[in-house]
DSSP file (Angstrom, degrees, kcal/mol; ACC not computed):
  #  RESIDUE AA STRUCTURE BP1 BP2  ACC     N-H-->O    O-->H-N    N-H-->O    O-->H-N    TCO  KAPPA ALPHA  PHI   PSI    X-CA   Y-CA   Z-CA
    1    1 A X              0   0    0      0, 0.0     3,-0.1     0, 0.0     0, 0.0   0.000 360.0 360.0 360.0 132.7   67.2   24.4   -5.7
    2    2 A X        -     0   0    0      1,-0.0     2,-0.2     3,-0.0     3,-0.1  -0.107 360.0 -91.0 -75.6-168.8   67.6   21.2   -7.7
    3    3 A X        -     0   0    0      1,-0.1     2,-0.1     0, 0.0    -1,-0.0  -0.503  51.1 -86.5 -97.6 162.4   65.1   19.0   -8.5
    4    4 A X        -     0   0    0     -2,-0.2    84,-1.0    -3,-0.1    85,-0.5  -0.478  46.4-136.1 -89.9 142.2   64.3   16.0   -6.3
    5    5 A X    >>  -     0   0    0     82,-0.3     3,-3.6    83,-0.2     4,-2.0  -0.939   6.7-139.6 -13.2 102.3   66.4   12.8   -7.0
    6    6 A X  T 34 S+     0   0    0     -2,-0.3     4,-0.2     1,-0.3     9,-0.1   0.519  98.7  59.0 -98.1  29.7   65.4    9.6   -7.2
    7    7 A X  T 34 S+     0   0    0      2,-0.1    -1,-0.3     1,-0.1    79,-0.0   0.255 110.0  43.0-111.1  21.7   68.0    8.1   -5.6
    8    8 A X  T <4 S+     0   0    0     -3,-3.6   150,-1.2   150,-0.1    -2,-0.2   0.387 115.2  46.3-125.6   3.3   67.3   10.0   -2.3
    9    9 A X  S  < S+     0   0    0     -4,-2.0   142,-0.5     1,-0.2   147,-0.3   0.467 108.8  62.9-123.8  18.3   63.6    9.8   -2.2
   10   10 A X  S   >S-     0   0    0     -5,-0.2     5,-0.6    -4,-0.2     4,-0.2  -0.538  84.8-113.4-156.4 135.7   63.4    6.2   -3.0
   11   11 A X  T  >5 -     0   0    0     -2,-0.2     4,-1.7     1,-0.2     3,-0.2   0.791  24.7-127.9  -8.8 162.3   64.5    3.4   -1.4
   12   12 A X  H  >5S+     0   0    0      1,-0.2     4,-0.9     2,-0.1    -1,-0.2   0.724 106.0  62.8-108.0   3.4   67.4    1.4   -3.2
   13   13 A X  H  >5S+     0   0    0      2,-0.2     4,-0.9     3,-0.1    -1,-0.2   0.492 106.8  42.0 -94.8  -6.3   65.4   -1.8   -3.0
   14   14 A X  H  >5S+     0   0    0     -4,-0.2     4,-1.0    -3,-0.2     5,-0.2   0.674 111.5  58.5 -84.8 -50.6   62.7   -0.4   -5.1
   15   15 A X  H ><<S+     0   0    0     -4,-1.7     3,-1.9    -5,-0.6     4,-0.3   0.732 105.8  45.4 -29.2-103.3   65.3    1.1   -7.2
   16   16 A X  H >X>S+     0   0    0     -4,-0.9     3,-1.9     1,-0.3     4,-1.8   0.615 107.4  62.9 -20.8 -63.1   66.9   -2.4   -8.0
   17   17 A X  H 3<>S+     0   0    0     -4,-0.9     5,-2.8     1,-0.2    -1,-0.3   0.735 114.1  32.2 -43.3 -36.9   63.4   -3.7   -8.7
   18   18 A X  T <<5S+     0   0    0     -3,-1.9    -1,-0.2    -4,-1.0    -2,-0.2   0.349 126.9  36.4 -32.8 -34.5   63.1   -1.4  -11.4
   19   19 A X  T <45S+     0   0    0     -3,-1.9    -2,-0.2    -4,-0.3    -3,-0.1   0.704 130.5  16.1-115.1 -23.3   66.5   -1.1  -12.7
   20   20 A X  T ><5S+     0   0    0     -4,-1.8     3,-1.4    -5,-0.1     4,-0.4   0.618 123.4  30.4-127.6 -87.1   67.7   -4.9  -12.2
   21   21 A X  G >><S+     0   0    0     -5,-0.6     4,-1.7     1,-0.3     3,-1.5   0.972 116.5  49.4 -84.6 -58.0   65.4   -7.7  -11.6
   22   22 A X  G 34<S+     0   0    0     -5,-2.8    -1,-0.3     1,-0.3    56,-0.2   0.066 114.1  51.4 -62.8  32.8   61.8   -6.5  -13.6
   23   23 A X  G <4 S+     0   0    0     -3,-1.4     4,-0.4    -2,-0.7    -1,-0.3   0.148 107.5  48.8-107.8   7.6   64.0   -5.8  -16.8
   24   24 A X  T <> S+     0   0    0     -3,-1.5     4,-2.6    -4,-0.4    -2,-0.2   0.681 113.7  44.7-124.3 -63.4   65.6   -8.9  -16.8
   25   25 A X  H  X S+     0   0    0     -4,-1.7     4,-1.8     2,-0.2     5,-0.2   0.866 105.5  59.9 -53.3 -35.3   62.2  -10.7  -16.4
   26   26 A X  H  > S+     0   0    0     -5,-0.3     4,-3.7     2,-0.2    46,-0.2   0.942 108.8  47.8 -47.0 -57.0   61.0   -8.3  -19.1
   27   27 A X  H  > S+     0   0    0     -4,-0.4     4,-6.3     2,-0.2     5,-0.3   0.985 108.0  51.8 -36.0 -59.4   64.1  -10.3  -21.1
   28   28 A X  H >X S+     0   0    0     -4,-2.6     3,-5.1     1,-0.3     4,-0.6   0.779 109.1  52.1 -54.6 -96.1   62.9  -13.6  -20.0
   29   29 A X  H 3X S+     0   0    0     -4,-1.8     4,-1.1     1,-0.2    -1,-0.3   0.583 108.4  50.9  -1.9 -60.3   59.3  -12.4  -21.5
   30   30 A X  H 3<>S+     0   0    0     -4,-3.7     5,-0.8     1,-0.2     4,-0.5   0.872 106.4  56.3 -59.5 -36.2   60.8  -11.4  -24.9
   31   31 A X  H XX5S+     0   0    0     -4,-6.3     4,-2.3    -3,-5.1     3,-0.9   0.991 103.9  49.1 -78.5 -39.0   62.5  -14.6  -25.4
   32   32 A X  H 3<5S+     0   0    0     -4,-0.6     8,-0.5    -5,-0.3     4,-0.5   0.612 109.1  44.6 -72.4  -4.1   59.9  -16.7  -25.1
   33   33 A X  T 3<5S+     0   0    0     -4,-1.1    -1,-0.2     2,-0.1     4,-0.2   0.401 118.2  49.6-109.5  11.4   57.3  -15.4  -27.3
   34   34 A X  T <45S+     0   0    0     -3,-0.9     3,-0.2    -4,-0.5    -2,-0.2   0.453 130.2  11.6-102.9 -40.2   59.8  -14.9  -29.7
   35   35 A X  S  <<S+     0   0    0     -4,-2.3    -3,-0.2    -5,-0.8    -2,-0.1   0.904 140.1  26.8-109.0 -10.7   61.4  -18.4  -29.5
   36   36 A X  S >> S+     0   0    0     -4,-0.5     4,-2.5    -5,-0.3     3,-0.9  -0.592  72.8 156.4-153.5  60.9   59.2  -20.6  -27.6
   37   37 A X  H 3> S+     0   0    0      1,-0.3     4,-2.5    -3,-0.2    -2,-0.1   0.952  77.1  49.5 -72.1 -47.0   55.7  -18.7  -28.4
   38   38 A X  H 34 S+     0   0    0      1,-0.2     4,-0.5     2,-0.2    -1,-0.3   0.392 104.1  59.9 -88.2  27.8   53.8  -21.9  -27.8
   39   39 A X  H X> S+     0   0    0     -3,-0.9     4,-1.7    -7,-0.3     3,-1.0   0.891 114.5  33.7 -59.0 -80.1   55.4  -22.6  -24.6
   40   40 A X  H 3X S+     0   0    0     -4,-2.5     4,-0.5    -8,-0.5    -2,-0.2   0.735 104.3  68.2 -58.4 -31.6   54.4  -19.7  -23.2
   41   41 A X  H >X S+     0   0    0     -4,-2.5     4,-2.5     1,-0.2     3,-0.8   0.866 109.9  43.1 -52.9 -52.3   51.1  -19.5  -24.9
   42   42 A X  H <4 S+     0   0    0     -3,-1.0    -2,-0.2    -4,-0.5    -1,-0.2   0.856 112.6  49.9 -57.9 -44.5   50.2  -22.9  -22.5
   43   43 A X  H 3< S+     0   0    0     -4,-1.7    -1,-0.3     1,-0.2    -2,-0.2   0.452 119.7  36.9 -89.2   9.9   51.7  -21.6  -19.4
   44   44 A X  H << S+     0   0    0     -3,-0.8     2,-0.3    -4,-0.5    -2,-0.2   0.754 123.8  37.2-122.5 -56.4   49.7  -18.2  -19.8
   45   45 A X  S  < S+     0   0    0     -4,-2.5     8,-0.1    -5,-0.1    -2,-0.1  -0.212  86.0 175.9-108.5  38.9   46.4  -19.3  -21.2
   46   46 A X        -     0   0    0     -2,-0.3     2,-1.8     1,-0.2    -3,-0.1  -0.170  37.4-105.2 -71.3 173.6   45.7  -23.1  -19.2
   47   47 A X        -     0   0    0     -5,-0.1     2,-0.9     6,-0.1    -1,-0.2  -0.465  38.8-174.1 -78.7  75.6   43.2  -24.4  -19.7
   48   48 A X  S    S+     0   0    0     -2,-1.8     2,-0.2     2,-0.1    70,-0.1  -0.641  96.5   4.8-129.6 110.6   40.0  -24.5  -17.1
   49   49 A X  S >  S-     0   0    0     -2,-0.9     3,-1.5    69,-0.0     4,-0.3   0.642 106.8-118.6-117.0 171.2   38.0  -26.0  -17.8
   50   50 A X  T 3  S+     0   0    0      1,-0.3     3,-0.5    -2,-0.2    -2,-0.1   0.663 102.7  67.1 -66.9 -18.1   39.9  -27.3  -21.0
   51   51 A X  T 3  S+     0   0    0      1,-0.2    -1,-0.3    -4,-0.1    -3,-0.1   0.496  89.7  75.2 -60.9  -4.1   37.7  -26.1  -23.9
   52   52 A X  S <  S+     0   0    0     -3,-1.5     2,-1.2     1,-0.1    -1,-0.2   0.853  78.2  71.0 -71.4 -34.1   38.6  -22.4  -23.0
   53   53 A X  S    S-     0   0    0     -3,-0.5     2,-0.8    -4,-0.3    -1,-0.1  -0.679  79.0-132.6 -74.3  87.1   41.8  -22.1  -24.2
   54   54 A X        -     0   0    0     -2,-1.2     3,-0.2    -3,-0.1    -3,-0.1  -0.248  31.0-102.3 -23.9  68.4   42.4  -22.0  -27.6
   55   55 A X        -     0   0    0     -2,-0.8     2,-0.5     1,-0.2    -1,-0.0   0.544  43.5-100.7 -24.2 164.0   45.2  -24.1  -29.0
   56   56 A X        -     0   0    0    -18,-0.1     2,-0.4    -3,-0.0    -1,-0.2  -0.742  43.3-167.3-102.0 128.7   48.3  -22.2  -29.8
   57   57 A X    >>  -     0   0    0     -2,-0.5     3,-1.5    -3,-0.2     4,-1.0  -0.921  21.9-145.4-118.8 127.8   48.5  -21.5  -33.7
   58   58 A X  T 34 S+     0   0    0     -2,-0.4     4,-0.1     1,-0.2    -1,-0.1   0.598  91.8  78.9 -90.8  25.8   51.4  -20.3  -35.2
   59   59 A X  T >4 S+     0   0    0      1,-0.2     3,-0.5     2,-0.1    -1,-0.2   0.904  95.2  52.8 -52.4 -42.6   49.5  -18.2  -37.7
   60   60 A X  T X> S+     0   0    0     -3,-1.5     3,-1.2     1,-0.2     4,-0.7   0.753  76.4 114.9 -85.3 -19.3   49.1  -15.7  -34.8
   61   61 A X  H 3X  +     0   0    0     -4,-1.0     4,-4.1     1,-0.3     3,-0.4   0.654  66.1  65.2 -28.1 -32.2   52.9  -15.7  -34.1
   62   62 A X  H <> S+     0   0    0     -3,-0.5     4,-1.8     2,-0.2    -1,-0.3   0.746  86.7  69.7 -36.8 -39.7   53.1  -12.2  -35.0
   63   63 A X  H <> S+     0   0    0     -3,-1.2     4,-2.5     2,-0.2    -1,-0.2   0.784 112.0  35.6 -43.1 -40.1   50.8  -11.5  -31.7
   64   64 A X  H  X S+     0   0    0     -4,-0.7     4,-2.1    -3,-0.4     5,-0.2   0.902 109.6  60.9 -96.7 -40.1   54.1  -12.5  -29.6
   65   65 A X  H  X S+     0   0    0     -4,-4.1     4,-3.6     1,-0.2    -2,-0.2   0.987 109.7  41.7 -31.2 -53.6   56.4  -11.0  -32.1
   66   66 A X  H  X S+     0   0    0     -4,-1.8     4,-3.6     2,-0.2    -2,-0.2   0.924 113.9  56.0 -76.2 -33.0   54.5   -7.6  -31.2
   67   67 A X  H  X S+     0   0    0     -4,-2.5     4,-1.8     2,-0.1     5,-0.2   0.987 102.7  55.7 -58.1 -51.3   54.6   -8.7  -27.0
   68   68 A X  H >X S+     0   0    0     -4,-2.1     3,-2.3     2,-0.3     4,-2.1   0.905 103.3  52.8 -39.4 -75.4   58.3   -9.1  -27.2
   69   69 A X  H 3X S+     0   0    0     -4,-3.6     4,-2.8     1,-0.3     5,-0.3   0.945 111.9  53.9 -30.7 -44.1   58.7   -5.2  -28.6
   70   70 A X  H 3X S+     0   0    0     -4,-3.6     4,-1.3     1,-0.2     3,-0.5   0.910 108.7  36.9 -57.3 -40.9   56.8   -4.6  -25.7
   71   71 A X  H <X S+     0   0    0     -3,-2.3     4,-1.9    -4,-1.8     5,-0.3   0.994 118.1  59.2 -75.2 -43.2   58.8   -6.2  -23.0
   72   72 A X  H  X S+     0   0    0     -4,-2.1     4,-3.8   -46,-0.2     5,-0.3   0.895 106.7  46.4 -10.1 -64.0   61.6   -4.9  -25.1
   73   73 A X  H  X S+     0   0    0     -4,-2.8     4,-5.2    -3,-0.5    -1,-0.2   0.923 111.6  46.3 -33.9 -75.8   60.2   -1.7  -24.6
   74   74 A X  H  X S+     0   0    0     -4,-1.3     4,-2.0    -5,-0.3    -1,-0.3   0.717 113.1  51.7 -56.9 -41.4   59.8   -2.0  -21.0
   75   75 A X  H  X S+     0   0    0     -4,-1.9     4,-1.3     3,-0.2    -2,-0.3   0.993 111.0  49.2 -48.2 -77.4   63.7   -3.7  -20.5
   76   76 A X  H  X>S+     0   0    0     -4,-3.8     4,-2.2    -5,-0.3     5,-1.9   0.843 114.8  41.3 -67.4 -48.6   65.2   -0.7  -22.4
   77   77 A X  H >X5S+     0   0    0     -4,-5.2     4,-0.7    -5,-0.3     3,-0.5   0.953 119.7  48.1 -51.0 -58.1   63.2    2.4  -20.2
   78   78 A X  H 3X>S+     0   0    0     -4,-2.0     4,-1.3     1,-0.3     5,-0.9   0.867 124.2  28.4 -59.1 -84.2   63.8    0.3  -16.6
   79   79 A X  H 3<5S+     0   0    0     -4,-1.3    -1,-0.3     2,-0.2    -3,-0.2   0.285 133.3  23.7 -81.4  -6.5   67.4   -0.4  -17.1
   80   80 A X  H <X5S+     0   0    0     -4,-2.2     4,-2.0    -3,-0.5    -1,-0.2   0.523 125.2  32.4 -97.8 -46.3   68.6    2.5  -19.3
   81   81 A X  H  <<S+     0   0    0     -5,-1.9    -3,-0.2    -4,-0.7    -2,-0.2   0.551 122.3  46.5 -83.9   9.4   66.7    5.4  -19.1
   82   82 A X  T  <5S+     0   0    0     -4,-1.3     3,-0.5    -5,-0.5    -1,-0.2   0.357 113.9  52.3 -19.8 -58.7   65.8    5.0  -15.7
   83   83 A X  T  4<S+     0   0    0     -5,-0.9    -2,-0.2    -6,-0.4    -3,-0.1   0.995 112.8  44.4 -66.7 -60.9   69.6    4.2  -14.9
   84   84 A X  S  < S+     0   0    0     -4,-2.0     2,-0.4     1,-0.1    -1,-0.2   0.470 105.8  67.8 -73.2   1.0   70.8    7.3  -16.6
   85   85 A X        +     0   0    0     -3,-0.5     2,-0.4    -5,-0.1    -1,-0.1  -1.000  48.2 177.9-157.8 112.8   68.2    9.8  -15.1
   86   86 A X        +     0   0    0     -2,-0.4     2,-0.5   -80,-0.0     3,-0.1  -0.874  52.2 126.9-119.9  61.0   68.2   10.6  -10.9
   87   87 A X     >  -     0   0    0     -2,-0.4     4,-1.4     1,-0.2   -82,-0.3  -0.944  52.3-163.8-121.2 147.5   65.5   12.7  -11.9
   88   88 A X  H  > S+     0   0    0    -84,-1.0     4,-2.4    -2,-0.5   -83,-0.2   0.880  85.3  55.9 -61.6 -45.7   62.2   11.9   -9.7
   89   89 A X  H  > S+     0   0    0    -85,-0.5     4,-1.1     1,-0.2    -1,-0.2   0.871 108.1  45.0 -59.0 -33.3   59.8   13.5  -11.9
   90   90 A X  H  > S+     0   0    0      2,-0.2     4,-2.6     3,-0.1    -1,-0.2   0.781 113.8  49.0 -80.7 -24.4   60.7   11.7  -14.8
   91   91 A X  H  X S+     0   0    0     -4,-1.4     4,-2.5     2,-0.2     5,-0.3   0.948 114.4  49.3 -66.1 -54.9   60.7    8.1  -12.7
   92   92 A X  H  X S+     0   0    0     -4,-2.4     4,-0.8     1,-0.3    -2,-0.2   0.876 113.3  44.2 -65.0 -28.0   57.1    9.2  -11.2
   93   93 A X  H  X S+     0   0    0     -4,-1.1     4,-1.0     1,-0.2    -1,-0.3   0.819 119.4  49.5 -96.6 -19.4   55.9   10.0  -15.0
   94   94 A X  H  X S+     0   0    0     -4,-2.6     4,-0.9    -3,-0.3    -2,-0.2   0.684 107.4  48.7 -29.3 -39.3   57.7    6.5  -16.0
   95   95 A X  H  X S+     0   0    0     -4,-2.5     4,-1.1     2,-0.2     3,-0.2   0.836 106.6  56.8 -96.4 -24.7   56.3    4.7  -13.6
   96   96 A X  H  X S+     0   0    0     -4,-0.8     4,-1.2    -5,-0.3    -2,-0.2   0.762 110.1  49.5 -92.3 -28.9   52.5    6.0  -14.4
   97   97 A X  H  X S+     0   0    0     -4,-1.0     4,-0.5     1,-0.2    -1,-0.3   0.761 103.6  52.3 -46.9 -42.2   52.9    4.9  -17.8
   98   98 A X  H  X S+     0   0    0     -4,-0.9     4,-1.8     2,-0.2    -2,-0.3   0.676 105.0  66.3 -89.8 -20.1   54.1    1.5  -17.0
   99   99 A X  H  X S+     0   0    0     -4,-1.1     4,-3.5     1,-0.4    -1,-0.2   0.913  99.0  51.3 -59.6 -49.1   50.8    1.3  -14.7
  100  100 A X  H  X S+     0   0    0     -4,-1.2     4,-1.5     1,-0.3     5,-0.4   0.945 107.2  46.1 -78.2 -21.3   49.0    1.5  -17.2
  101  101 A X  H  X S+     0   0    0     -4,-0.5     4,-3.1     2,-0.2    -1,-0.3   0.906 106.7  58.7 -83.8   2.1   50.4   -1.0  -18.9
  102  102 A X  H  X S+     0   0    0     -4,-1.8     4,-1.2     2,-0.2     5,-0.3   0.978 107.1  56.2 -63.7 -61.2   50.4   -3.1  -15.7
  103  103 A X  H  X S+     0   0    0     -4,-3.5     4,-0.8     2,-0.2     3,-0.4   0.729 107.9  44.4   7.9 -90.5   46.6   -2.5  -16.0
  104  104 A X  H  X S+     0   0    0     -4,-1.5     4,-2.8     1,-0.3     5,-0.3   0.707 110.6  52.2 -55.3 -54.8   46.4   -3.8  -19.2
  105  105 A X  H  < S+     0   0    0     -4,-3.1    -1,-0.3    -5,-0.4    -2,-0.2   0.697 109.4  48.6 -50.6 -19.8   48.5   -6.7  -18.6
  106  106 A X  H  X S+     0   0    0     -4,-1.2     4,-0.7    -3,-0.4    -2,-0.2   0.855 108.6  53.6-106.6 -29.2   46.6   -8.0  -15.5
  107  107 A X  H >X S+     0   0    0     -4,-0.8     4,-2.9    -5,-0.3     3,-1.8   0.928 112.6  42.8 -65.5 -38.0   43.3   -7.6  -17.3
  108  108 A X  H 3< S+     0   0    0     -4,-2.8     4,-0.4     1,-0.3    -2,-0.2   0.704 107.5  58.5 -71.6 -15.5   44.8  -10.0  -20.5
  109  109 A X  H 34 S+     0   0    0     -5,-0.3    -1,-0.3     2,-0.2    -2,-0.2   0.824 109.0  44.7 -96.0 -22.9   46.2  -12.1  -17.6
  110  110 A X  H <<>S+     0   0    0     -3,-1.8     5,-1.9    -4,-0.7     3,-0.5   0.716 117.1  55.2 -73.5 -36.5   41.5  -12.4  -16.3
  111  111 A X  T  <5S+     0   0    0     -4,-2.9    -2,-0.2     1,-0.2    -1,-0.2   0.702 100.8  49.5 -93.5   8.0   41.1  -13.0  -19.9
  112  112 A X  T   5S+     0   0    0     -4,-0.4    -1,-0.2    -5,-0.3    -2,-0.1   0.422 112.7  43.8-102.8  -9.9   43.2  -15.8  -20.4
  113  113 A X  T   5S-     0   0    0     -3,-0.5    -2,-0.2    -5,-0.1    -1,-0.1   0.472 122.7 -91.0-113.6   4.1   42.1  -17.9  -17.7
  114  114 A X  T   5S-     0   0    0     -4,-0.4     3,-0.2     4,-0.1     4,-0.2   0.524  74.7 -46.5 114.1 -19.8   38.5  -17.4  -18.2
  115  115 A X  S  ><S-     0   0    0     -5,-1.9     4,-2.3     2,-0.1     5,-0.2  -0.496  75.2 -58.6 107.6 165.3   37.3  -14.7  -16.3
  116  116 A X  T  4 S+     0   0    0      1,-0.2     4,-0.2     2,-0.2    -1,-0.1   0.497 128.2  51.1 -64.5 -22.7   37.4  -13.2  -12.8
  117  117 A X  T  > S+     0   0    0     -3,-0.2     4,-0.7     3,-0.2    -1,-0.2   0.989 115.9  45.9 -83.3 -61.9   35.9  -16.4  -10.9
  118  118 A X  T  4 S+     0   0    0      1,-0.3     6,-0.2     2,-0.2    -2,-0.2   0.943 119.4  38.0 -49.4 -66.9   38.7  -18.6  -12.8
  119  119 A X  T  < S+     0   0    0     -4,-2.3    -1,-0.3    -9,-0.2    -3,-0.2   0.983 118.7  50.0 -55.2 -47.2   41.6  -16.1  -12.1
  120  120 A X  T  4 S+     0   0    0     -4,-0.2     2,-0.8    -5,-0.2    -2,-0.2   0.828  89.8  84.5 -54.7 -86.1   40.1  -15.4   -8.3
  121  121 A X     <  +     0   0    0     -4,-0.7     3,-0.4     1,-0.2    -1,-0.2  -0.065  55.1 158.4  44.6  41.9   39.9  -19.2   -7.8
  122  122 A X    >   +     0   0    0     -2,-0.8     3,-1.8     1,-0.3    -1,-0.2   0.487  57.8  85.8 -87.7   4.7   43.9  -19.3   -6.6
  123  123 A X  T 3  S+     0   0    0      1,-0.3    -1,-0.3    -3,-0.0    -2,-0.1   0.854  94.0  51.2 -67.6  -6.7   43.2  -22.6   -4.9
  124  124 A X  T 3  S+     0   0    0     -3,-0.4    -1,-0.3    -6,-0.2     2,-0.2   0.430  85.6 105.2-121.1  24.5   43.9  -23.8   -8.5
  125  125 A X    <   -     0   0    0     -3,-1.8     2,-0.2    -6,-0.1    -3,-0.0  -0.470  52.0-132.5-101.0 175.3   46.8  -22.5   -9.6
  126  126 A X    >>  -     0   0    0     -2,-0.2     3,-3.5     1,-0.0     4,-1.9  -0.854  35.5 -91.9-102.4 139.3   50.1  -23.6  -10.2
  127  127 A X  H 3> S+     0   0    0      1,-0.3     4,-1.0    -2,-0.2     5,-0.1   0.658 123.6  59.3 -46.6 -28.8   53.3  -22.7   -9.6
  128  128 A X  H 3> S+     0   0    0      1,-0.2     4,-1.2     2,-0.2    -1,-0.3   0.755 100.5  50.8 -45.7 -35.5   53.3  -21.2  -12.5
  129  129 A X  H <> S+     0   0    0     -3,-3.5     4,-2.1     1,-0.2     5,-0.3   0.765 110.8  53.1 -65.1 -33.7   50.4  -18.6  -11.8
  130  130 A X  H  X S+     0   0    0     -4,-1.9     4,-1.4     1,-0.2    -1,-0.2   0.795 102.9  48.3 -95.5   0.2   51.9  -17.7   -9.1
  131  131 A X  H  X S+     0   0    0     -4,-1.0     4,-1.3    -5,-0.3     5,-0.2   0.665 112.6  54.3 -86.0 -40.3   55.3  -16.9  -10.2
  132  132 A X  H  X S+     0   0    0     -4,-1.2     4,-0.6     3,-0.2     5,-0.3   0.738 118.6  35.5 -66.5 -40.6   53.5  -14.7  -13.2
  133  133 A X  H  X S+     0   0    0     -4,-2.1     4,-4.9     3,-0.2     5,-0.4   0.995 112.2  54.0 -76.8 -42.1   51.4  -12.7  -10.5
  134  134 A X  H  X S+     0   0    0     -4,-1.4     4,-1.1    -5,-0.3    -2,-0.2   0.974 117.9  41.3 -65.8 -50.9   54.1  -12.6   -7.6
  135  135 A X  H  X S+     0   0    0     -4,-1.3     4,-0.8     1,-0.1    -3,-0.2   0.915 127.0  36.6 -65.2 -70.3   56.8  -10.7  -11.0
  136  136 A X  H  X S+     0   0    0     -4,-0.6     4,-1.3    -5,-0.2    -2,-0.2   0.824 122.8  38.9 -40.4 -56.6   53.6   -8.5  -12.3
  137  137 A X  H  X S+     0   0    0     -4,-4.9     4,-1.2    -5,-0.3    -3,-0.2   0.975 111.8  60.2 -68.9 -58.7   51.7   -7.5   -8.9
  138  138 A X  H  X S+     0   0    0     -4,-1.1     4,-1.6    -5,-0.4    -1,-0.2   0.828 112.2  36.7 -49.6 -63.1   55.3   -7.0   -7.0
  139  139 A X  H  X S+     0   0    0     -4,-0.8     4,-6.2     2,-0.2    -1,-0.2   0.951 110.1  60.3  -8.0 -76.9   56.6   -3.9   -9.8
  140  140 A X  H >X S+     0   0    0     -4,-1.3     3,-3.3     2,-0.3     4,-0.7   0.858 108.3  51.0 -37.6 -93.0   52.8   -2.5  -10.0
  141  141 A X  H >< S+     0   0    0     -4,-1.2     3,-1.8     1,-0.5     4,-0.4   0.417 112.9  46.8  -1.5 -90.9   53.6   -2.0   -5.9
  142  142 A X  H >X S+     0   0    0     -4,-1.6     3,-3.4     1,-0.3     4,-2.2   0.718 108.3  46.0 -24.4 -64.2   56.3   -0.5   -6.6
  143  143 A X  H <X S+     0   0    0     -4,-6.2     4,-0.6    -3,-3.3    -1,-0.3   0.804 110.5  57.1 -60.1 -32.5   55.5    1.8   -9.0
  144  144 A X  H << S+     0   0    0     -3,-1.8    -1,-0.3    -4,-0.7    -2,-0.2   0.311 105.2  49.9 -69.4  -4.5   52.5    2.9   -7.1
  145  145 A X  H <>>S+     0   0    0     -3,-3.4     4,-4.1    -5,-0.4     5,-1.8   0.712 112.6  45.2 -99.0 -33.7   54.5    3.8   -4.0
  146  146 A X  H  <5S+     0   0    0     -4,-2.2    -2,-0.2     3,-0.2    -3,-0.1   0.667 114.1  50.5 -89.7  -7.7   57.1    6.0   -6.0
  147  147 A X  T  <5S+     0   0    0     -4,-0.6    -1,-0.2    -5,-0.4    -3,-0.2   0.847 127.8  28.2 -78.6 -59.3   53.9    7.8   -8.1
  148  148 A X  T  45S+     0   0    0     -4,-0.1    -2,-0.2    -5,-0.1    -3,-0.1   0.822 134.4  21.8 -73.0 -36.4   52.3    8.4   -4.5
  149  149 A X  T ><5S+     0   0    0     -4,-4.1     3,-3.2     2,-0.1    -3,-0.2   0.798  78.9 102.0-108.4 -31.8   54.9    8.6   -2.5
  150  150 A X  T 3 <S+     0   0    0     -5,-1.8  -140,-0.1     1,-0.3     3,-0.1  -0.269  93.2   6.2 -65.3 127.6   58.0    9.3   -3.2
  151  151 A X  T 3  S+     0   0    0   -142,-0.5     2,-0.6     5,-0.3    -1,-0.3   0.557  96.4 134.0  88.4  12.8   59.6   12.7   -2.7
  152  152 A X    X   -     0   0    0     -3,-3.2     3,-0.5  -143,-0.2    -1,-0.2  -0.739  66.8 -80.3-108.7 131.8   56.4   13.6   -0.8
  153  153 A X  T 3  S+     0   0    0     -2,-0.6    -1,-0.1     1,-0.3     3,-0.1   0.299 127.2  17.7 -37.3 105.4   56.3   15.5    2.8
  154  154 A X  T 3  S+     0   0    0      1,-0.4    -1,-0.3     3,-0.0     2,-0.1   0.502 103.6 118.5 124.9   4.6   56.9   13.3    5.3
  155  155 A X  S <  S-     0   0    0     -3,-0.5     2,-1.0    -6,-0.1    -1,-0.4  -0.271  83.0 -85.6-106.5 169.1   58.5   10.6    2.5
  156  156 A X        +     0   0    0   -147,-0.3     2,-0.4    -2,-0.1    -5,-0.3  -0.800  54.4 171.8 -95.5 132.6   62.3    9.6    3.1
  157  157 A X        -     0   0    0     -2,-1.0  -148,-0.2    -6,-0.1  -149,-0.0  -0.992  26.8-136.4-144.1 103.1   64.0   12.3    1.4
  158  158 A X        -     0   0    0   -150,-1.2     2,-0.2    -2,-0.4     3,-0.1  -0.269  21.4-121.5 -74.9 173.0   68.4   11.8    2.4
  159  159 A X        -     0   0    0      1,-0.2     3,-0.4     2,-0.1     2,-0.1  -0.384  43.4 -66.7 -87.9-171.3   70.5   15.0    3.3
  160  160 A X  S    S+     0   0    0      1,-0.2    -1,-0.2    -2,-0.2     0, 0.0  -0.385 120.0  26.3 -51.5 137.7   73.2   16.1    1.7
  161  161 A X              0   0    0     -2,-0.1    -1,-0.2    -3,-0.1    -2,-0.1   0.796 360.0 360.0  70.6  32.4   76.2   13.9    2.0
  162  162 A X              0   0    0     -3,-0.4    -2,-0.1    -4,-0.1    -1,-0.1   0.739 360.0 360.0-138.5 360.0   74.4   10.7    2.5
């Protein structure tokens, strides 16, 4: 018996998030802390109250030099190794990887606003905040249904010929 597939045990609109539209935002990421660091540095870190945020210095440019590899990173698994590889085990130990770095990301995303009452405190965001959670949180989802669910009894699993 072969090994489970993960393009019969998970949906092909979780695919595509994965393979398509979060590597592409992964793009988006890289270019702007590589070319427009203190762009992003403002829309990431606003200000509340405004003495919290540090100004954006480009002595630290290197700090966004090193994010870009990452989204790099993150672009190149989703949309090629991910694309080249129907194997489920290897998506589900992908995907547990990228968790953590979803983790990691969502905690830098509490510390950049201040802390957990700031970040909790959505009555005061902007579109921008909410365009940054809705592309992080919306992935994570993902990735945490195909770690938990996928391929698992009682999971959508196709037949043969379908």
């Amino acid at each position: 018996m072969s090994p489970p597939k993960a393009s019969t045990t998970i949906p092909l609109p979780l695919r595509l998030v994965l393979l398509l539209l979060e590597p592409l935002g992964a793009l988006n990421g890289a270019y702007l802390t590589l070319f427009t660091p203190s762009s992003y540095h403002s829309a990431i870190a606003r200000p509340h109250p405004p003495s919290w945020s540090p100004p954006f210095s480009p002595q630290n440019q290197y700090l966004y030099t090193q994010l870009a590899g990452a989204w790099l990173v993150f672009a190149f698994n989703e949309s090629v190794i991910l694309w080249l590889y129907d194997d489920l085990k290897l998506w589900k130990l992908m995907c547990w990887g990228m968790l953590i770095s979803d983790l990691v990301y969502h905690v830098s995303a509490v510390q950049a606003v201040g802390g957990w009452e700031r970040f909790l405190g959505v009555g005061g965001w902007n579109l921008f905040d909410w365009a940054v959670a809705v592309s992080a949180a919306g992935p994570a989802v993902v990735r945490v249904w195909i770690c938990l669910f996928a391929g698992e009894k009682g999971g959508r699993e196709k037949g043969k010929g379908e």
